[in-house]
C-alpha positions in Angstrom: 131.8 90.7 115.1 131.8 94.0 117.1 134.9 93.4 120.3 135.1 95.6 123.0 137.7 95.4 125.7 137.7 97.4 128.9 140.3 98.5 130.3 139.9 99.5 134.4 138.5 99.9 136.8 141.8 102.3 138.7 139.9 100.8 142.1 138.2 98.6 142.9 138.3 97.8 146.7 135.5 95.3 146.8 133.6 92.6 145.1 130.5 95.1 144.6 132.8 97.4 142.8 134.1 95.3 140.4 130.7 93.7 139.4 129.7 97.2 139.0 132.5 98.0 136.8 131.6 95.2 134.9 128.4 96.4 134.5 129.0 99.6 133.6 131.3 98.8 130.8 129.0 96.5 129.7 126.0 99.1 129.5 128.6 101.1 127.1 129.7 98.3 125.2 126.4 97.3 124.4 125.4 101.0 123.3 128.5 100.9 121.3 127.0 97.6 119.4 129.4 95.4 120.8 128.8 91.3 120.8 131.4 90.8 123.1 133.3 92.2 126.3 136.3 91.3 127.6 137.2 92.6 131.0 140.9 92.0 132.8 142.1 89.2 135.0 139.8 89.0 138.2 138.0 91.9 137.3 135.0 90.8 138.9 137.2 90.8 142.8 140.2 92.2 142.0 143.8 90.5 141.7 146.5 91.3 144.3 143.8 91.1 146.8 145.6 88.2 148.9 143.3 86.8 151.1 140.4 87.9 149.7 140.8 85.6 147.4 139.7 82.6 149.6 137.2 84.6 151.1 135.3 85.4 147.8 136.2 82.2 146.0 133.0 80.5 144.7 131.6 77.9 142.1 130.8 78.8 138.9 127.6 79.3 138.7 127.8 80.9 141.9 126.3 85.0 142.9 129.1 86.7 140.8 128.2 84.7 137.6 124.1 85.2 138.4 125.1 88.7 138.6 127.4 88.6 135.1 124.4 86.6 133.5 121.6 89.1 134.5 123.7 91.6 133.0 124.3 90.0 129.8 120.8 89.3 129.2 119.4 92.3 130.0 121.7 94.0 127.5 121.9 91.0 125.0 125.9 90.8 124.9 128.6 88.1 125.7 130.6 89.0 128.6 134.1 88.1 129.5 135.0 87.7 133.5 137.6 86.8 135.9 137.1 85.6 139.7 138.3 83.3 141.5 136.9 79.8 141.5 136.7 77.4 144.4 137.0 73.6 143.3 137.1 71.1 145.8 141.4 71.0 145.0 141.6 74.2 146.0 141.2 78.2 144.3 141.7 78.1 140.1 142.2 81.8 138.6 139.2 81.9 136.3 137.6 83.3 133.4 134.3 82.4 132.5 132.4 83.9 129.4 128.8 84.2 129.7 126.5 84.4 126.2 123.7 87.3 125.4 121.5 84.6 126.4 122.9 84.5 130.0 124.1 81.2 129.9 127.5 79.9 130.1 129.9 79.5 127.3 133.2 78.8 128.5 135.3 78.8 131.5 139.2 78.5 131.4 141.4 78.5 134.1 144.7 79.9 134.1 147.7 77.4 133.2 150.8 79.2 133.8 151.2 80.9 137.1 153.1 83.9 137.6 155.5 84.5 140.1 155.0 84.1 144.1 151.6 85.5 143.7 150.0 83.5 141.2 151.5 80.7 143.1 150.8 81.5 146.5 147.3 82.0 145.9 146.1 79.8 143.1 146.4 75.8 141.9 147.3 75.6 137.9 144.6 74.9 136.0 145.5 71.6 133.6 143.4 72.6 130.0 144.5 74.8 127.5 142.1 74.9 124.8 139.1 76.4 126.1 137.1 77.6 122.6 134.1 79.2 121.9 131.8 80.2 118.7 130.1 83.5 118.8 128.8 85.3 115.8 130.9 82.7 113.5 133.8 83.3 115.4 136.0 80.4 117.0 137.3 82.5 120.0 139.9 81.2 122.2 140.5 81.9 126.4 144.1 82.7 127.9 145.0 84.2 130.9 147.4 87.4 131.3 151.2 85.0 131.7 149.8 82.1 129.1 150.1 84.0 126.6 153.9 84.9 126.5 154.6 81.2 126.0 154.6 80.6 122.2 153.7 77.2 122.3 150.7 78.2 123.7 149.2 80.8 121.1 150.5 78.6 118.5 148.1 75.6 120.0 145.4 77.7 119.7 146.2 78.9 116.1 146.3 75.3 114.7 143.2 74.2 116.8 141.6 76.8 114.6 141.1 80.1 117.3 140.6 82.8 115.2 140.1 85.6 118.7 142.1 85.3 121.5 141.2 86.5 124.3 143.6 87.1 126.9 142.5 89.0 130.0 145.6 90.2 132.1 146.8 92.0 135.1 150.3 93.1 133.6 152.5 95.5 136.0 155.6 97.2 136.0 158.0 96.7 134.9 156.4 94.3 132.4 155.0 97.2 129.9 156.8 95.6 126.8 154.5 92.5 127.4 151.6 94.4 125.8 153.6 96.6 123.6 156.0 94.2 121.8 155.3 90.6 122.8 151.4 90.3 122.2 151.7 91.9 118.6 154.0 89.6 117.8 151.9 86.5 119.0 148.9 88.0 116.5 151.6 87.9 114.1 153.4 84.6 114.2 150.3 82.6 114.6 147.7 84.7 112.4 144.6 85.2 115.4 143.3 88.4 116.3 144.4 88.8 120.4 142.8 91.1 122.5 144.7 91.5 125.3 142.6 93.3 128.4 144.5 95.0 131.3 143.7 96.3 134.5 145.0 100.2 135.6 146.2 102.0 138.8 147.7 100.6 141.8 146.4 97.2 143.9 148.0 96.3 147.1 152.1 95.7 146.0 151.5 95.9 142.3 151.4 99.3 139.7 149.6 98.0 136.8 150.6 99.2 133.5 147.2 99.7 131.2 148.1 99.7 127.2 145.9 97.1 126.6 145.8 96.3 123.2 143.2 94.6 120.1 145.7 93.1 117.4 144.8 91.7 113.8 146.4 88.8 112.3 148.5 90.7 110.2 150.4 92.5 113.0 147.9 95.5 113.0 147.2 97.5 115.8 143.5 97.7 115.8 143.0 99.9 119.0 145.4 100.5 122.1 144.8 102.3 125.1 146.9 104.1 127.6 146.9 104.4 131.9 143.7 105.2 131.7 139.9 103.8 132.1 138.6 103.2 128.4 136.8 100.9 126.2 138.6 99.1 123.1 136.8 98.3 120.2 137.6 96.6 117.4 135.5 94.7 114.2 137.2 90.8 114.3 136.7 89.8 110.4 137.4 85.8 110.3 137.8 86.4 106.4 141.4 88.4 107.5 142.7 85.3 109.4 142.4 83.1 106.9 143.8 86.2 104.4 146.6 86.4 106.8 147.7 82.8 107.2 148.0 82.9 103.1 150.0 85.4 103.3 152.3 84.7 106.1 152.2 80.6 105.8 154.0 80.0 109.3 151.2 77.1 110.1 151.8 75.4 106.6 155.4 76.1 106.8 156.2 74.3 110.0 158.6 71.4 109.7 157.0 69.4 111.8 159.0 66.5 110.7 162.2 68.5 112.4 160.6 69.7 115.9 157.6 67.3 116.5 
């Protein structure tokens, strides 16, 4: 399978602008011969928008994901998304992945909430293994914090994720996240992560770019810097299974010791 991640947009002040970001990096994904996008943490509103958030909060299956779907249909490609989404308990920090076909695939909503921000805005969503099969691929959803917490890539990895996906919005002073941590969470648990950042500045927060696509042997497959660019990356499942040979972590557990 053919992975692109897009990285940007530096602004994007309103919901129209993100979508057409989305859009845009979609058209170039798909001319690229990509089966998949994955775009950052709220790309489709924006992330330190404060109260924005209840303001463009919606369902689902609500305008921005007609929009997303029109889009991946009429270029035949999966795309990745974050918005917020309104439940009746209150505002989830979503990503929702809709298929080439324009229909839903998955939706995940984030689990571990960052800081005063994440918090103050958002409820905690309470399911972690959101999956997904596209081109053969069992492709796992995280969201930008999850992924730091080890338990949580390791979940994935024995529920059989081959692709994680992790859209984020990771800021300064945080750049090690993508640099050090994520390569090592490909690496301990054998999955390819993509891990999907946004750029510039947003209200109170400098984000940091250096998004990242890493194989399941701890190779950097692309990585991008501060600026607005497309990843891309083939995702082999034959190389996980490779890997985990290899590097027998999974099989090695004593489980017997730490339950």
């Amino acid at each position: 399978m053919r992975l692109a991640a897009y990285q940007g947009p530096r602004e994007a002040p309103d919901l129209a602008a993100g979508l057409d970001a989305i859009e845009r990096a979609a058209e170039q994904a798909a001319a690229e011969g990509a089966h998949l996008l994955v775009t950052p943490e709220m790309s489709a509103t924006g992330y330190d928008i404060g109260e924005r958030v209840a303001r463009e909060a919606e369902p689902p299956d609500g305008p921005i994901a007609q929009r997303v779907a029109t889009v991946a249909r009429r270029l035949g490609i999966a795309i990745s998304y974050g918005y917020p989404e309104r439940a009746a308990e209150g505002v989830y920090n979503a990503t929702q992945v809709i298929g080439p076909d324009g229909e839903p695939l998955s939706r995940y909503r984030k689990t571990h909430l960052f800081g005063d921000l994440d918090r103050g805005l958002f409820i905690p969503g309470d399911r972690l293994l959101e999956q997904f099969s596209l081109q053969g691929l069992q492709i796992g959803v995280l969201t930008c914090y999850d992924v730091e917490f080890p338990e949580v890539v390791r979940a994935h990895a024995l529920a059989g994720t081959e692709l994680l996906i992790v859209p984020t919005g990771l800021m300064e002073p945080y750049r090690s996240i993508a640099q050090a941590l994520v390569p090592t969470r490909a690496w301990e648990s054998q999955v390819y992560i993509a891990y999907t950042n946004r750029i510039g500045s947003e209200s109170t927060l400098t984000y940091v770019g250096s998004s990242i696509i890493v194989a399941p042997d701890g190779d950097v497959l692309d990585v991008a810097g501060g600026e607005e660019t497309l990843l891309l990356a083939e995702i082999d499942a034959t190389l996980v299974a490779e890997s985990r040979r290899q590097n027998p972590y999974l099989a090695d557990r004593r489980t017997d010791l730490y339950p």
